[in-house]
C-alpha positions in Angstrom: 50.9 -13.1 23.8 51.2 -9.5 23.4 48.0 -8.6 21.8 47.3 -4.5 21.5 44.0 -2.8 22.7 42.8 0.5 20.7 44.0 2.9 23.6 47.6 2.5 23.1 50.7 4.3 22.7 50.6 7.2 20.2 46.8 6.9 19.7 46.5 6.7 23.6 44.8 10.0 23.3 41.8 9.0 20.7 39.1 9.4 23.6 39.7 12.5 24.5 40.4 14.1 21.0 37.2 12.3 20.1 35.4 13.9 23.2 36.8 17.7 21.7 35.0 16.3 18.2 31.9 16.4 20.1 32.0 19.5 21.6 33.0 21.7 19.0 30.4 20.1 16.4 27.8 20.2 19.1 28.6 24.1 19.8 27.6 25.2 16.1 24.4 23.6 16.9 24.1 25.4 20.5 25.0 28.9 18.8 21.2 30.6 18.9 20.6 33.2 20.7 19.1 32.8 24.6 20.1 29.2 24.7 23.9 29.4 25.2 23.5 31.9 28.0 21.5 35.2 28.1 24.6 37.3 28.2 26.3 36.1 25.5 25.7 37.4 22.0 26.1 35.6 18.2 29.2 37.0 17.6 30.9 36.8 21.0 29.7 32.6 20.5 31.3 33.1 17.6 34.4 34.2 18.3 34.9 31.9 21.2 34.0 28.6 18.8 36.6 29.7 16.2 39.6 30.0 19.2 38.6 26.5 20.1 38.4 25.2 15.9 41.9 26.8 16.1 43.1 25.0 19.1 41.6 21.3 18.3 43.3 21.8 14.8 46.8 21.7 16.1 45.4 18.7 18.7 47.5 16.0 17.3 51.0 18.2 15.9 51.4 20.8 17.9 50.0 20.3 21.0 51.3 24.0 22.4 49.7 25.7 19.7 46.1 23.9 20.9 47.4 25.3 24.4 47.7 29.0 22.9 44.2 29.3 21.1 42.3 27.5 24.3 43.7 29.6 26.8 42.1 32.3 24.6 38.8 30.7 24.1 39.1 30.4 28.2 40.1 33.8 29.3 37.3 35.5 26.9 34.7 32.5 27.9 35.2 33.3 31.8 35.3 37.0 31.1 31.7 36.7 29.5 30.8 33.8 32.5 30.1 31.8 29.5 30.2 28.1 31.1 29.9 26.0 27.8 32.9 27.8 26.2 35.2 27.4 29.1 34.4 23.7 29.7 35.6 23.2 25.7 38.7 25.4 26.3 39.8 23.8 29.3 38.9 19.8 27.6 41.2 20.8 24.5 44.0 22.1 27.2 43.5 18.6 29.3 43.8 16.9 26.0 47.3 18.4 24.7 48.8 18.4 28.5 48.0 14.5 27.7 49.4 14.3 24.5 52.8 16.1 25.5 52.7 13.4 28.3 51.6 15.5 31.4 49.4 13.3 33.1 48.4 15.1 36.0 48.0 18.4 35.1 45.6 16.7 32.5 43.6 15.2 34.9 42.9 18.6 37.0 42.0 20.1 33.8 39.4 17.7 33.1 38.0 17.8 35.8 37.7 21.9 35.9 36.1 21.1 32.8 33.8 19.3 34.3 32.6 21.0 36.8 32.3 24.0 34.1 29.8 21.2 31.7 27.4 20.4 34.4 26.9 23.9 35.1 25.0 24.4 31.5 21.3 22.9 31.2 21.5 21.7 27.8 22.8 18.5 27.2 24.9 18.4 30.5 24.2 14.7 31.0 25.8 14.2 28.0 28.6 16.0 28.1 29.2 14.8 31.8 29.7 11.0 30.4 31.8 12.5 27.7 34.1 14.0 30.1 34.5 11.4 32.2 35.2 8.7 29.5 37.8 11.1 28.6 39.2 10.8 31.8 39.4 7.5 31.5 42.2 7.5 29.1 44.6 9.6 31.6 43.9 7.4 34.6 44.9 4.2 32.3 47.9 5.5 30.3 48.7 6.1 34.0 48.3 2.5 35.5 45.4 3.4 37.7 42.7 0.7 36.3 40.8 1.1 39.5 40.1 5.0 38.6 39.8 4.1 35.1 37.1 1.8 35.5 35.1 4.1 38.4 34.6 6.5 35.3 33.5 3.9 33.5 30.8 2.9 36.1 29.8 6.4 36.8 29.2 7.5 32.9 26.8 3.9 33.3 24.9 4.9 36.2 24.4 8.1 34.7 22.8 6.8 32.1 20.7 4.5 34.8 19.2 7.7 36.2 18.9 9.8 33.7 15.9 10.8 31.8 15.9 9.2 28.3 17.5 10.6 25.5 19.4 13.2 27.6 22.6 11.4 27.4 22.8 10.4 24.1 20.5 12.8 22.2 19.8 12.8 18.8 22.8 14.1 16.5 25.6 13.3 18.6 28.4 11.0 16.5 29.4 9.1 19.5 27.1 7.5 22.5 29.0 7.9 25.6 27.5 4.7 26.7 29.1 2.4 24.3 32.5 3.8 25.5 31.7 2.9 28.6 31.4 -0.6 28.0 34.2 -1.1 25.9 36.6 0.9 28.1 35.2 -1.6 31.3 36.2 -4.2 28.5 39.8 -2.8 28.3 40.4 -2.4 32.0 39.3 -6.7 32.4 41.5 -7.4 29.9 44.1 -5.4 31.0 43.9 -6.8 34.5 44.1 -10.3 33.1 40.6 -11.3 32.4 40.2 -12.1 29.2 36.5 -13.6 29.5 34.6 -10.7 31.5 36.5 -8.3 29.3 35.0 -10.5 25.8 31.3 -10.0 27.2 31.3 -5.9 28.6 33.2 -5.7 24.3 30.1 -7.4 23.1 27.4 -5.5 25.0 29.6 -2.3 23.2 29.7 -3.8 19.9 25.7 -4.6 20.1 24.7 -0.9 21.0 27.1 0.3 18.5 25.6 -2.2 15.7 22.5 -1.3 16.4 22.7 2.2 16.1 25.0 2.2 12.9 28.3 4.1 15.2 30.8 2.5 12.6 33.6 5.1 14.2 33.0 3.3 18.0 32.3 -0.3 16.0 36.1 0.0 14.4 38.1 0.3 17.8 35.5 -2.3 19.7 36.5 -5.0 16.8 39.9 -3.9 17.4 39.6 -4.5 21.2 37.3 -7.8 20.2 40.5 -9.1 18.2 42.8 -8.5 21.6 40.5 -9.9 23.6 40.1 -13.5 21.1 44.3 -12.9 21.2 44.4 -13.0 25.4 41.9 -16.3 25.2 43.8 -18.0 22.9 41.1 -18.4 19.8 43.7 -17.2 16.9 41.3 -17.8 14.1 38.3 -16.0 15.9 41.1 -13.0 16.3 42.3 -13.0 12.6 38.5 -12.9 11.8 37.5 -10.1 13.8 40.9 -8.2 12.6 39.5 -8.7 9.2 35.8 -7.5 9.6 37.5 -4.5 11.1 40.0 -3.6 8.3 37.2 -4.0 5.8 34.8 -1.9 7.7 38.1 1.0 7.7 38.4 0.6 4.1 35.1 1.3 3.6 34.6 4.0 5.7 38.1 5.5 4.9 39.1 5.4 8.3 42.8 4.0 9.1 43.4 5.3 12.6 43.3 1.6 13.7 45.2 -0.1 11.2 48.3 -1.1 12.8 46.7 -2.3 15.7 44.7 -4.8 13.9 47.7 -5.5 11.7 50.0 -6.3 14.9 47.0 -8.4 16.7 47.1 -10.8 13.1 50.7 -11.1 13.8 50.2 -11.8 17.8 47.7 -14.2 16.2 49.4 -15.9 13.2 52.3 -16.3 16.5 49.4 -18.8 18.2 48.9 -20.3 15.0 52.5 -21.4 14.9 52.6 -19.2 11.6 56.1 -17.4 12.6 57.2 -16.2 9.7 54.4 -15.0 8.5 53.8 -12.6 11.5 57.6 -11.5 10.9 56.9 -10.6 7.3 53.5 -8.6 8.9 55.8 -6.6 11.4 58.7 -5.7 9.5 56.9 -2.6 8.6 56.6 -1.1 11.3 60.2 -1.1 11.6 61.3 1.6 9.1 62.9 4.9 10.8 59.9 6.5 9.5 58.0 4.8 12.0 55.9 6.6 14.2 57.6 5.5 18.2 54.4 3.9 19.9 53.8 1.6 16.6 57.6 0.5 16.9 57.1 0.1 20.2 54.2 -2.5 19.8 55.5 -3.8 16.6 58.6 -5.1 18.4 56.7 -6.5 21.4 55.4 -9.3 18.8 58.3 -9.4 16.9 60.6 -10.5 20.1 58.2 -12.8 20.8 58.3 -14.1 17.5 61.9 -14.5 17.6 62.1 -16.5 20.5 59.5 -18.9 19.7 61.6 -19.3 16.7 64.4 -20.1 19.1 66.4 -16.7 18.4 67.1 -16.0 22.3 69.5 -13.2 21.4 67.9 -11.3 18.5 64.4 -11.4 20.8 66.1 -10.0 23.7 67.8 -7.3 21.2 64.4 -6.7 20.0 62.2 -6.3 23.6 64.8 -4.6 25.5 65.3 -1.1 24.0 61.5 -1.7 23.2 60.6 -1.3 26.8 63.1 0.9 27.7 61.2 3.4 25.4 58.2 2.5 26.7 58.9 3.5 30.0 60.1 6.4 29.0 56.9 6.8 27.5 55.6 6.1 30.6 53.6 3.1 29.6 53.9 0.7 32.4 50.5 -0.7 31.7 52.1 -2.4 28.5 55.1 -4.2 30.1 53.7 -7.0 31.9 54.0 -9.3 28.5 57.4 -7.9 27.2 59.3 -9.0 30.7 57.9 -12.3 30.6 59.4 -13.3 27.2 62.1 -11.6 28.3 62.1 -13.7 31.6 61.8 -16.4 29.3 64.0 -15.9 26.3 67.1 -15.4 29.1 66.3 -19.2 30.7 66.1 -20.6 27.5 69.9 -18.6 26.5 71.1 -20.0 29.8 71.1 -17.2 31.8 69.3 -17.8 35.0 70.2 -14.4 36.9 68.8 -12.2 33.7 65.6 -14.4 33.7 65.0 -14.1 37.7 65.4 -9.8 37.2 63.0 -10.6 34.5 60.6 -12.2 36.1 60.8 -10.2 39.5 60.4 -7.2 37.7 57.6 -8.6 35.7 55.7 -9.9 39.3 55.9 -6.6 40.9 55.0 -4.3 37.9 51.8 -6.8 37.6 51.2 -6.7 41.2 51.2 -2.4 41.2 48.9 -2.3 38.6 46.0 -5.5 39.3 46.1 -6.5 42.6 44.1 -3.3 43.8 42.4 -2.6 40.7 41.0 -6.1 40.6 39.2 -6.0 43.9 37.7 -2.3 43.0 36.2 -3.7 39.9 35.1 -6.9 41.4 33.1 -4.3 43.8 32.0 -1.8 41.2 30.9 -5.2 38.9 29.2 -6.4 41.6 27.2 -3.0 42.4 26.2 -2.8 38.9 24.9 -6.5 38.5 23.1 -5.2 41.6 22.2 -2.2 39.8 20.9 -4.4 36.7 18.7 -6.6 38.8 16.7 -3.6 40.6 16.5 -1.7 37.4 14.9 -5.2 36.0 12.9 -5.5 38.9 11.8 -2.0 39.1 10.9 -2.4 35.2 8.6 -5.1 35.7 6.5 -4.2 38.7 5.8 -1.4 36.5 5.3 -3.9 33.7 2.3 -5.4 36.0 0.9 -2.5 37.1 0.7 -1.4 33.6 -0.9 -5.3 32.7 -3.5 -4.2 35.7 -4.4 -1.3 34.9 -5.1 -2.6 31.4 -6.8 -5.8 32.4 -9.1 -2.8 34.3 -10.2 -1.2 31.5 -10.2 -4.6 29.0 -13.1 -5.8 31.7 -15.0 -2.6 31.0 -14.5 -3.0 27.5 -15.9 -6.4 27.8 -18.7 -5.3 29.9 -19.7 -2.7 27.3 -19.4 -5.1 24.4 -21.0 -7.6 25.8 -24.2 -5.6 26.2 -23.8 -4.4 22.5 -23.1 -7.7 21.7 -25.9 -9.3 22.2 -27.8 -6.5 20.2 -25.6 -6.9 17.5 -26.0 -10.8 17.8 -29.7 -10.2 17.4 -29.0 -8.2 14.2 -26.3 -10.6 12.7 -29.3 -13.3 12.9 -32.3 -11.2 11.5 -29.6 -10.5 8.3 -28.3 -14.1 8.2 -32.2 -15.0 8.3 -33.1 -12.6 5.3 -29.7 -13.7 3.7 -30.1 -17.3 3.6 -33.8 -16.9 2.3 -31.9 -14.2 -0.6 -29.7 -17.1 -1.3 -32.2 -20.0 -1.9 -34.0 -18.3 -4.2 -31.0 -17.6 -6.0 -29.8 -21.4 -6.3 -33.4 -21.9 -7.4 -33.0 -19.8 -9.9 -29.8 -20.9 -10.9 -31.1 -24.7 -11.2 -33.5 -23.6 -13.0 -31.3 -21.7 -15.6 -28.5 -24.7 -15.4 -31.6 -27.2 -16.2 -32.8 -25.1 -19.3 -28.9 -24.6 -20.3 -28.4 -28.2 -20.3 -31.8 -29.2 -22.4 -30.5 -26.5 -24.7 -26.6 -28.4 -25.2 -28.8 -31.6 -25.2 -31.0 -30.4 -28.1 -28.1 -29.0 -30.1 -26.0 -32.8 -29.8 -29.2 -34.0 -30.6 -29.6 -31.6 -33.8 -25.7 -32.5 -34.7 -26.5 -36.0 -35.1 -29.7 -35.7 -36.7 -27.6 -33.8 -39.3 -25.3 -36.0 -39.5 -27.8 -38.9 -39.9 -29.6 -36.6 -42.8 -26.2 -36.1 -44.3 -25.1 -40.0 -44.2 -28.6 -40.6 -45.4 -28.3 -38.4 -48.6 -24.9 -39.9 -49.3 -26.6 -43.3 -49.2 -29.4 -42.0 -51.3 -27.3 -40.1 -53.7 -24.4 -42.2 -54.0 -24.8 -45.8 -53.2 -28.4 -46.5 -54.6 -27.8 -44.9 -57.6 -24.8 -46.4 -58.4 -25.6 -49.9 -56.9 -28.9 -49.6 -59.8 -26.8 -48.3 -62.5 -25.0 -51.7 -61.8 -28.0 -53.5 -61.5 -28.9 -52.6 -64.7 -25.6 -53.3 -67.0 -25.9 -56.8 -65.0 -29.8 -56.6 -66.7 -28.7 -56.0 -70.4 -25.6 -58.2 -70.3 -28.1 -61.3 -69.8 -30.1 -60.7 -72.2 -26.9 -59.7 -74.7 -23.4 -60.4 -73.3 -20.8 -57.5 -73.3 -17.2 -57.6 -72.8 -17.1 -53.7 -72.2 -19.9 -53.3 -70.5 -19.0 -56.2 -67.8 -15.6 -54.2 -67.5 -17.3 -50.7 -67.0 -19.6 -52.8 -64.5 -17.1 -53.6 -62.4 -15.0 -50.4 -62.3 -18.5 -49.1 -61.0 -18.5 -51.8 -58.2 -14.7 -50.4 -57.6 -16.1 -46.9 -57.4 -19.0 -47.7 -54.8 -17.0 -49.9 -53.1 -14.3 -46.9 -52.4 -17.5 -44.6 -51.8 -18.4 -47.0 -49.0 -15.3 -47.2 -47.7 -14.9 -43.5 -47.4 -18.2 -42.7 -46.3 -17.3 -45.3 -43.2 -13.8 -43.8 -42.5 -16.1 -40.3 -42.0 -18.4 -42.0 -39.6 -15.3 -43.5 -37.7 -11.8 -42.7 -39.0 -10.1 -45.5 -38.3 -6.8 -42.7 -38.4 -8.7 -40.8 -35.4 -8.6 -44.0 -33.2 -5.3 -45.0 -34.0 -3.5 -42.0 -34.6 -5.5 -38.9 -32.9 -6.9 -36.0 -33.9 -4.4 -34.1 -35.7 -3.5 -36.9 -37.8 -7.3 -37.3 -38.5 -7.9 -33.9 -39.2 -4.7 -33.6 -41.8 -6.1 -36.2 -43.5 -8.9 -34.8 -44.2 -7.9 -31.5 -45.2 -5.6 -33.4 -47.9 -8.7 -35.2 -48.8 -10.2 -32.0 -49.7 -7.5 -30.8 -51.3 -7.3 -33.8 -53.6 -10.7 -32.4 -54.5 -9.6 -29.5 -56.4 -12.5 -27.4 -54.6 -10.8 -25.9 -52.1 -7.0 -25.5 -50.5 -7.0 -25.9 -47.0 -3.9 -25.1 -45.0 -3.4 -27.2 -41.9 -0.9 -26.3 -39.3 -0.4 -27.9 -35.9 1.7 -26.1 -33.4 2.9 -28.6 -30.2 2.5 -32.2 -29.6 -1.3 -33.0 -29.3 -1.7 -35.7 -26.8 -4.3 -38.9 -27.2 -7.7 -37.8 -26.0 -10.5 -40.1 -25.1 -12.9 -41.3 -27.9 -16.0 -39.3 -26.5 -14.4 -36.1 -26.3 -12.4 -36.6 -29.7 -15.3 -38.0 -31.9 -17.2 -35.3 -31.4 -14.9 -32.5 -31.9 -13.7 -33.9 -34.8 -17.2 -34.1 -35.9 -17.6 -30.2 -35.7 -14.0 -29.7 -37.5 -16.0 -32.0 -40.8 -19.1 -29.7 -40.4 -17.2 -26.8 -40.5 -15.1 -27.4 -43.4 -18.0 -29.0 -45.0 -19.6 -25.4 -44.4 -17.2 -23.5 -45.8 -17.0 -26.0 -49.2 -21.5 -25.6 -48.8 -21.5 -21.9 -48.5 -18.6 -19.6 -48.5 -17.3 -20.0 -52.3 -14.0 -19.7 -51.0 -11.1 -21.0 -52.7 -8.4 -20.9 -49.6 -9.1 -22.0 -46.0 -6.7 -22.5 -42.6 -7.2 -25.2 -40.2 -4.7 -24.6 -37.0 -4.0 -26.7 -33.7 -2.7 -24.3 -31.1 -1.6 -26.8 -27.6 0.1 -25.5 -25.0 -0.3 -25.7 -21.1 -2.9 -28.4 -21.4 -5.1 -25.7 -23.6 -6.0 -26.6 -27.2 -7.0 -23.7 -29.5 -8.4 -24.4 -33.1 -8.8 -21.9 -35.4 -11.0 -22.7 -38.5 -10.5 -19.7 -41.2 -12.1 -18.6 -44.9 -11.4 -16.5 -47.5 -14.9 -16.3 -48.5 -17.8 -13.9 -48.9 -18.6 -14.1 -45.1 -22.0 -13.0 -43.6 -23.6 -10.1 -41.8 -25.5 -11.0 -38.3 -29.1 -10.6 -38.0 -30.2 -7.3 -36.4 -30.8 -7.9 -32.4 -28.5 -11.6 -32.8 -25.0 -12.3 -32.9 -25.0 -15.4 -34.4 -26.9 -17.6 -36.5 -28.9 -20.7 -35.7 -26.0 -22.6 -37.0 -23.5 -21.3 -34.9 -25.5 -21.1 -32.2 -25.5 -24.9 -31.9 -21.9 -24.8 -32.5 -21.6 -23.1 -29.4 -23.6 -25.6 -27.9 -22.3 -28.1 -28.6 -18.5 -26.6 -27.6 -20.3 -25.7 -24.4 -21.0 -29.6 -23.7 -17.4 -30.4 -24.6 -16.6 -28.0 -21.8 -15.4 -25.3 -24.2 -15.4 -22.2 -25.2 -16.4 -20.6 -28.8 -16.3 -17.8 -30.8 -17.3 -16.8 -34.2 -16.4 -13.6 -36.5 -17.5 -12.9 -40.2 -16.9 -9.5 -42.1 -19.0 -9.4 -45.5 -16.5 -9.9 -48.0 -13.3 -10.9 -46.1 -14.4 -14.2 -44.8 -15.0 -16.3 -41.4 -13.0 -17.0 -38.6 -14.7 -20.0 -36.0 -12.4 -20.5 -32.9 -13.0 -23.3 -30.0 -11.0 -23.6 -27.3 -10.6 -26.1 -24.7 -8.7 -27.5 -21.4 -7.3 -31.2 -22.3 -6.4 -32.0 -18.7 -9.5 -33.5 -17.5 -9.9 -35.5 -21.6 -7.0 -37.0 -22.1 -6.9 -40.7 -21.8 
């Protein structure tokens, strides 16, 4: 399955022109005075980094013009023995000898280059790996996987011995490092393994997550999708594909578009999806087509054709593909295209075509692997090696480290032991003289809790003996005086019998009978057991109001659940004494009773419109609302009292239902 890595045909040369993107934004940085070199001055620097703008301008369209202006920036760069300068001039000349397809002379360019990096101080480590992971690029368009990868492994090991930082310092827009492990990616997948290639792509993509490198995270998804495409896992390729064109979008970066387009396709062909890959490529077939995306293009389309069964059209398509391609001098992208060809000319019935196939196909696979594989078996194995000693190394100086620190911890515990036990001494001598602080203090706070509670006990104690007082005076008042008043008709109609007086004598049996009667429903409202306090309380307020001595306005706000009879009686209770308060002393004609529940909490508000009262100097309350409070305080409660002179009297309890209701 031909599935495309990000160093292919006409963007073959993206390391290397990414490499030149270093340099030359790097150089701006390097342009003060003594640190380039002590013989060059700002505007000779200057001059040299505008030649080299001017050459890397014309990089990807005119690759003589980037010839022109570097052998500029070289010629005045040697003349001043300024090393930086020339190792950028001669990278940008490598770069466009590559581009116009001159391998060699490439190669020998980069590598003047750098030997002219390593002979600056700043940054050289850097640059080094740059280099050489530009090299990279020329010895793989080339075929040479073996050289390829020994860059690879070299730009690795620099980083091994290196002191931190100084290969990847702060500011630079690529890490050399991460290149290095993707382009090691490439080369196993190249060479036809698909599974080592997967993990050195994921160690690239890791770094590069890590340190937000989206550029470098764009063309290792690409490579991850090629690499899902060689191992046959079509799904996990459209998915990476994906990620990767959305991470482009956002970034506004399309240099890798096609690719991941073409790998879908290469995908959609596992998935037995055909014509959905053909729809994909057909784009990439237009005469405005750039020639390496054509190229790739119809490597997938042929092999979409003959899986569709169209043996003619699919050797039409691959045929003048890879004639162009070796034009192009890409060998290292033939191996797939000659087997479908191989393929597509046995299935046609043409044995002879299909052996050429397949022999040419067998040989061009054998120049390319066979000796590449056993140098990167080597080099893997030297760096697993590598690994395992840089591991090794890092913990024996792990344990010293633990040693040295289990040293000084048993000082430390030496010393604090011995201050330890002073401080020991101390803790207890404070604990001592605490605990004796604190004993007292609960004593006191008995004490106070014992007086508080005789206090709530003598105020219940005072509200009943009030309320006996009251029923008593009702008794007195009402029922004796009626009940004789009765007695007495009964007297004179024996001794002279009366029609209208036995009449008016029983309507006044009526009337003390309803007086009972009422007097009983206030000792225990028959409505408050059955129906609750709300229900109770309305009542009475209606009762009042039937009175014609004062309006009371009741108002309940949320559903009041049943409470237990020795938590209700007795707040209802204080409700009566209250009202019967404000009817006593107040002379107010208008009055609000409200029932606030919410949240388990029960707020009642008791209001007057009446004359109100001013506190006694030095008290807050009066003896009355004292044992309101109290009493509320018994309840478990809360109270609070206001009066202006003039405007009237506001009482407001408040309590918590949950541990009262029944």
């Amino acid at each position: 399955m031909p599935c495309l890595l990000s160093i292919t045909p006409w963007r073959r040369f993206a390391a290397a022109a990414l490499f030149l993107c270093l340099l030359c934004c790097r150089a701006t940085a390097q342009e003060v005075p003594g640190k380039l070199h002590s013989g060059i001055s700002r505007t000779d620097s200057a001059e040299i980094s505008t030649l080299i703008n001017q050459a890397n301008a014309f990089q990807e369209t005119q690759p003589d013009s980037t010839i022109f202006y570097s052998r500029k920036a070289l010629s005045k760069s040697l003349s001043l023995n300024y090393a930086f300068g020339s190792g950028l001039a001669l990278a940008n000349m490598a770069t466009a000898y590559r581009n116009k397809g001159e391998h060699r002379r490439s190669l020998a360019l980069y590598r003047e280059a750098l030997t002219m990096i390593q002979q600056q101080e700043q940054d050289r480590d850097y640059y080094t790996a740059a280099a050489r992971n530009a090299m990279f690029g020329v010895f793989f368009h080339m075929g040479m996987f073996d050289s390829a990868a020994l860059n690879c492994f070299k730009v690795i090991s620099l980083y091994d011995n290196a002191a931190p930082g100084s290969v990847n310092p702060k500011g630079s827009l690529v890490d050399p490092l991460i290149d290095a492990f993707q382009y090691l990616g490439i080369c196993w997948l190249q060479t036809g393994y698909p599974e080592r290639s997967l993990a050195y792509i994921r160690k690239a993509e890791a770094l590069s997550r890590r340190d937000k490198h989206h550029y470098q995270l764009l063309s290792i998804l690409t490579n991850k999708s090629s690499a899902y495409c060689r191992l046959e896992m079509p799904d996990k390729a459209i998915a990476t594909a994906a990620e990767a064109l959305q991470l482009a979008g956002k970034d506004n970066n399309h240099n890798f578009d096609y690719l991941l387009r073409i790998n879908t396709a290469a995908a959609l062909l596992q998935q037995n999806n055909i014509d959905s890959a053909i729809a994909l490529l057909r784009y990439y077939l237009k005469p405005d087509t750039r020639p390496g995306e054509a190229i790739d293009a119809a490597f997938v389309l042929g092999e979409a054709f003959y899986r569709k069964g169209r043996y003619a059209e699919a050797i039409a398509m691959l045929e003048p593909a890879v004639s162009a391609a070796r034009q192009a001098d890409q060998r290292y992208n033939l191996i797939t295209p000659y087997r479908v060809i191989a393929a597509a000319y046995a299935a046609w019935g043409k044995p002879k075509a299909a052996y050429d196939a397949l022999s040419t196909k067998e040989l061009l696979e054998d120049s390319l692997t066979h000796k590449a594989i056993e140098v990167m078996n080597m080099m893997d194995a030297a760096l697993q090696s590598a690994e395992k000693d840089r591991k090794l190394s890092q913990n024996q100086v792990r344990i010293s480290h633990q040693q040295q620190r289990l040293k000084q911890q048993y000082q430390w515990i030496a010393a604090i032991s011995a201050g330890g036990l002073m401080l020991a001494l101390l803790l207890f001598l404070l604990y001592r003289n605490a605990r004796n602080k604190r004993l007292r203090q609960e004593k006191q706070l008995q004490l106070m809790s014992k007086e508080q509670e005789v206090q709530q006990l003598k105020a219940i104690m005072k509200g009943e003996e009030q309320e006996r007082a009251r029923f008593a005076r009702e008794l007195h008042d009402g029922f004796v005086s009626q009940l004789s008043a009765i007695k007495m008709n009964f007297a004179a109609m024996a001794a002279q019998p009366s029609p209208a007086r036995f009449n008016e004598s029983l309507s006044q049996l009526d009337e003390t009978i309803r007086e009972l009667r009422k007097t009983a429903h206030n000792l225990m409202p028959e409505i408050l057991l059955n129906a609750g306090l709300s229900e109770a309380t309305q009542l009475y307020c209606d009762r009042i109001n039937q009175s014609h001595t004062l309006y009371i306005d009741f108002r309940n706000y949320g559903y009041l659940p049943k409470m237990e009879p020795a938590f209700e009686l007795p707040l209802y209770r204080m409700i009566q004494e209250a009202i019967q308060n404000i009817i006593k002393h107040s002379e107010a004609n208008q009055a609000l009773v409200q029932f606030n529940y919410d949240s388990n909490i029960l707020g009642i508000t008791i209001e007057d419109n009446g004359k109100g009262f001013e506190p006694l100097p030095g008290k807050t309350t009066g003896s009355g609302m004292h044992n309101f409070n109290a009493r509320v305080e018994s309840l478990g409660g809360q109270f609070h009292c206001s009066s202006v002179p003039g405007e009237g009297t506001t009482l407001y309890f408040e309590f918590d239902l949950s541990t009262h209701e029944q």
